[in-house]
SELO-805124 format. One line per field, with one value per residue (C-alpha): residue in one letter; residue number from 1; x, y, z. Coordinates in steps of 0.25 Angstrom, whole numbers. Layout:
REM residues N
residu: [a,...] .
num: [NUM,...] .
east: [X,...] .
north: [Y,...] .
up: [Z,...] .
END
This chain:
REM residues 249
residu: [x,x,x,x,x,x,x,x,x,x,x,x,x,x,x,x,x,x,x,x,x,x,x,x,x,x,x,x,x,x,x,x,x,x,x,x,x,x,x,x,x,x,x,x,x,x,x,x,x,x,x,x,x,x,x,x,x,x,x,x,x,x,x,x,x,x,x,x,x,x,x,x,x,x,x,x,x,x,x,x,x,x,x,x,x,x,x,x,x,x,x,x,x,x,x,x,x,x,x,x,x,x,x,x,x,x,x,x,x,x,x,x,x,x,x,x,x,x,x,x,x,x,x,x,x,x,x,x,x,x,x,x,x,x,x,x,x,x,x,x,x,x,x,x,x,x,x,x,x,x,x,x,x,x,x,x,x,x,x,x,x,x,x,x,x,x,x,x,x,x,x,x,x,x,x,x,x,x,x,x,x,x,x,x,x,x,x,x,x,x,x,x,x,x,x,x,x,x,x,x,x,x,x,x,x,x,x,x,x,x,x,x,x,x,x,x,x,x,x,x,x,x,x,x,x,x,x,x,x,x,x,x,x,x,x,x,x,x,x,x,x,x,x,x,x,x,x,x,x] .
num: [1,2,3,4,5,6,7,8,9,10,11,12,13,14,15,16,17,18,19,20,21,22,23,24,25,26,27,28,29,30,31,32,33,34,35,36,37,38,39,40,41,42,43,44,45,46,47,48,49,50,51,52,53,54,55,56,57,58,59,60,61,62,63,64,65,66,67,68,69,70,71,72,73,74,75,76,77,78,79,80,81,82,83,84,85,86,87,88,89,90,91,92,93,94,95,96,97,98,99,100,101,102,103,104,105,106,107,108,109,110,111,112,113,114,115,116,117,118,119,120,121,122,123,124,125,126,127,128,129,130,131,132,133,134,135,136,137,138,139,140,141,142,143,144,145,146,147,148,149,150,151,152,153,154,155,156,157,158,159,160,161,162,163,164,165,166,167,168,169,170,171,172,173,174,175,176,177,178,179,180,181,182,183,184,185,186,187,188,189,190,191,192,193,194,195,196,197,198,199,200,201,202,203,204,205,206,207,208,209,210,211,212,213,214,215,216,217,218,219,220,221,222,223,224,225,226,227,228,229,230,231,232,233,234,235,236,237,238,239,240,241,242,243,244,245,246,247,248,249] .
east: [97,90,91,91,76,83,89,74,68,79,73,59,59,69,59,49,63,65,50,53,63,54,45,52,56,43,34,22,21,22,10,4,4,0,-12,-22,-19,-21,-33,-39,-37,-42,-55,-55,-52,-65,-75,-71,-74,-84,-92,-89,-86,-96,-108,-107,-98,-104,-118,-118,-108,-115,-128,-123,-114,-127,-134,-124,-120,-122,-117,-103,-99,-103,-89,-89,-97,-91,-91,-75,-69,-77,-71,-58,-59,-64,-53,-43,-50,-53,-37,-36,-46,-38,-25,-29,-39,-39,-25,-28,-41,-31,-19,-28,-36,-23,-15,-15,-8,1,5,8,19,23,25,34,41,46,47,58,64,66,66,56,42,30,17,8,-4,-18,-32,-32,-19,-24,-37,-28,-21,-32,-36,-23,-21,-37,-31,-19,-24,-35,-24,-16,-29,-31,-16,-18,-30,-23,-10,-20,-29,-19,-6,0,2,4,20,18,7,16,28,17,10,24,29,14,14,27,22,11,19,28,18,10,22,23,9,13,21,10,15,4,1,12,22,21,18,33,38,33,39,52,54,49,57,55,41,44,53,44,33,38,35,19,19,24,11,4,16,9,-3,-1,12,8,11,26,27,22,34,44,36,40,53,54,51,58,71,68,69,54,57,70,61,50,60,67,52,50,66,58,53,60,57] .
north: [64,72,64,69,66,56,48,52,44,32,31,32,22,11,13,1,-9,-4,-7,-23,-24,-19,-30,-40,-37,-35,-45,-41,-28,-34,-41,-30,-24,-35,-39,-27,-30,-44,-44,-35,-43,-56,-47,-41,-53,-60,-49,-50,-65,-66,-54,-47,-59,-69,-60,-50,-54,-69,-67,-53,-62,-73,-68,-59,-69,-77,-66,-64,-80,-76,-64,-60,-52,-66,-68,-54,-59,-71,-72,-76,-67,-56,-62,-61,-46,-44,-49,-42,-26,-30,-34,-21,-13,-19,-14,0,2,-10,-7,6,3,-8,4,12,3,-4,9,9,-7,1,13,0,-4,10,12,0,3,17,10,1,10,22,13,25,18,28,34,23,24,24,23,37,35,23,31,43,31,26,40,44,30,34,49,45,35,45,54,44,41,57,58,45,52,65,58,52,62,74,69,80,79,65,65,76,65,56,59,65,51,46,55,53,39,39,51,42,32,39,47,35,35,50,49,40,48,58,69,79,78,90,86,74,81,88,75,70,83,84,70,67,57,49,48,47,35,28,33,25,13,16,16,3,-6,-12,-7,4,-1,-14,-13,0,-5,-9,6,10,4,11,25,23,19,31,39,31,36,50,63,61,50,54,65,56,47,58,62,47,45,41,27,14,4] .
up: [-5,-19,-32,-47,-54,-62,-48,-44,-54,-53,-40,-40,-52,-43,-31,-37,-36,-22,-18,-24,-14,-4,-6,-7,9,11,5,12,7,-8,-3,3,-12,-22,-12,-15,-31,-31,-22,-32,-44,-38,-35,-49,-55,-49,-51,-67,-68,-57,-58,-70,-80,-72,-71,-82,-94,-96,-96,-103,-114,-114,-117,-129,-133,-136,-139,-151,-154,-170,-172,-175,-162,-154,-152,-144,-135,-131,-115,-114,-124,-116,-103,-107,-112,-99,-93,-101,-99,-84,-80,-89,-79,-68,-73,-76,-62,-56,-50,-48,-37,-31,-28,-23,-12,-10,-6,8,6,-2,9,16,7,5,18,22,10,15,28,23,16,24,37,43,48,42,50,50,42,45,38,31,26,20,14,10,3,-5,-9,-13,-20,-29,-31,-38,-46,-51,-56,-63,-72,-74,-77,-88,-93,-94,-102,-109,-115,-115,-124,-123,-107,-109,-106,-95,-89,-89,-83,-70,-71,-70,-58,-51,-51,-43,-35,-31,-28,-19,-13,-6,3,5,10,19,24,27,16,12,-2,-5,0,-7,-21,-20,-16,-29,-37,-29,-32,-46,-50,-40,-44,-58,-57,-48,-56,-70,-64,-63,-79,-79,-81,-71,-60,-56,-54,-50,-42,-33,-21,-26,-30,-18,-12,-22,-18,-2,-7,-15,-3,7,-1,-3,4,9,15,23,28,32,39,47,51,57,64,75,70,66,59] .
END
């Protein structure tokens, strides 16, 4: 069944509460998700106080702080204010690429997710995926993220385009989302595409939620679920599971 744009966005922007329900049945893929992110802020957080505080900051700061005991900028070089600024720009660092490396690496735990999502959803088993699914994952996952710096530098740089920007930052980030499962799905990269323009607001409503702080970037696994979702329930997806009739889950 067809829907208008408007119906289009209404579900793409509803897919994230549909992926909370899917997680709360299946608690191990929540776990699956949050692992990679929290794994990586432990490490981050220990080479910051271990290696970067511990070896480089004191003993540069104590030295200059000595250096410069009588002299009005002293208090510039005091050893814990300088600590706590670097704390403060690197969870800043983190937030901006930090999430980004973790996404990236983490993608094919995310095919995972994406993958039992549909599964559920459409009750239609998928191909099962091998190691260079798992590759193309990860270089799809650097590729995307590539072009979503170069379209902030574009918005940022050329006002002009800016609203033009950001209604396509808009409609790929949701593409991007959606698409993980369509490459699942073995699609070639055309197909996809006019998936993505013959279903724009799909991507456009589940594309909203990426310009929500830290949701993005921090919860991609979640809208990894909301992209299978997404597809589960459209015309794709029928396609796909009258393709696969012959299994069950």
């Amino acid at each position: 069944m067809s829907h208008s744009p408007i119906q289009q966005i209404i579900i793409g922007f509803k897919a994230p509460f549909h992926s909370v329900r899917f997680f709360k049945l299946n608690k191990g893929m929540l776990l699956l998700g949050v692992s990679p992110h929290i794994l990586n802020l432990l490490l981050y957080t220990w080479l910051i106080r271990n290696i970067v505080i511990a070896k480089w900051i004191h003993p540069l700061f104590n030295s200059l702080s000595l250096k410069w005991q009588d002299s009005f900028i002293a208090p510039i070089f005091n050893p814990t204010f300088i600590e706590i600024v670097v704390w403060i720009v690197g969870f800043l660092f983190y937030g901006v690429f930090g999430t980004a490396f973790v996404n990236a690496y983490a993608s094919p735990l995310y095919d995972i997710i994406a993958q039992k999502a549909f599964e559920k959803t459409s009750g239609t088993l998928m191909r099962k995926q091998g190691l260079m699914d798992f590759i193309d994952s990860i270089i799809s996952e650097f590729t995307k993220g590539i072009i979503v710096i170069s379209i902030i530098i574009i918005s940022f740089f050329v006002q002009i385009f800016a609203p033009l920007v950001f209604f396509i930052g808009i409609w790929y980030l949701g593409w991007s989302s959606i698409d993980r499962t369509l490459l699942l799905m073995n699609l070639p990269l055309r197909k996809r595409f006019i998936f993505g323009i013959r279903n724009w607001g799909l991507c456009v409503g589940l594309g909203i939620w990426n310009y929500i702080p830290l949701i993005g970037a921090i919860f991609s696994f979640a809208m990894a679920a909301a992209g299978a979702i997404v597809v589960a329930e459209s015309k794709a997806g029928e396609a796909y599971v009258d393709d696969q009739n012959d299994l069950t889950l």
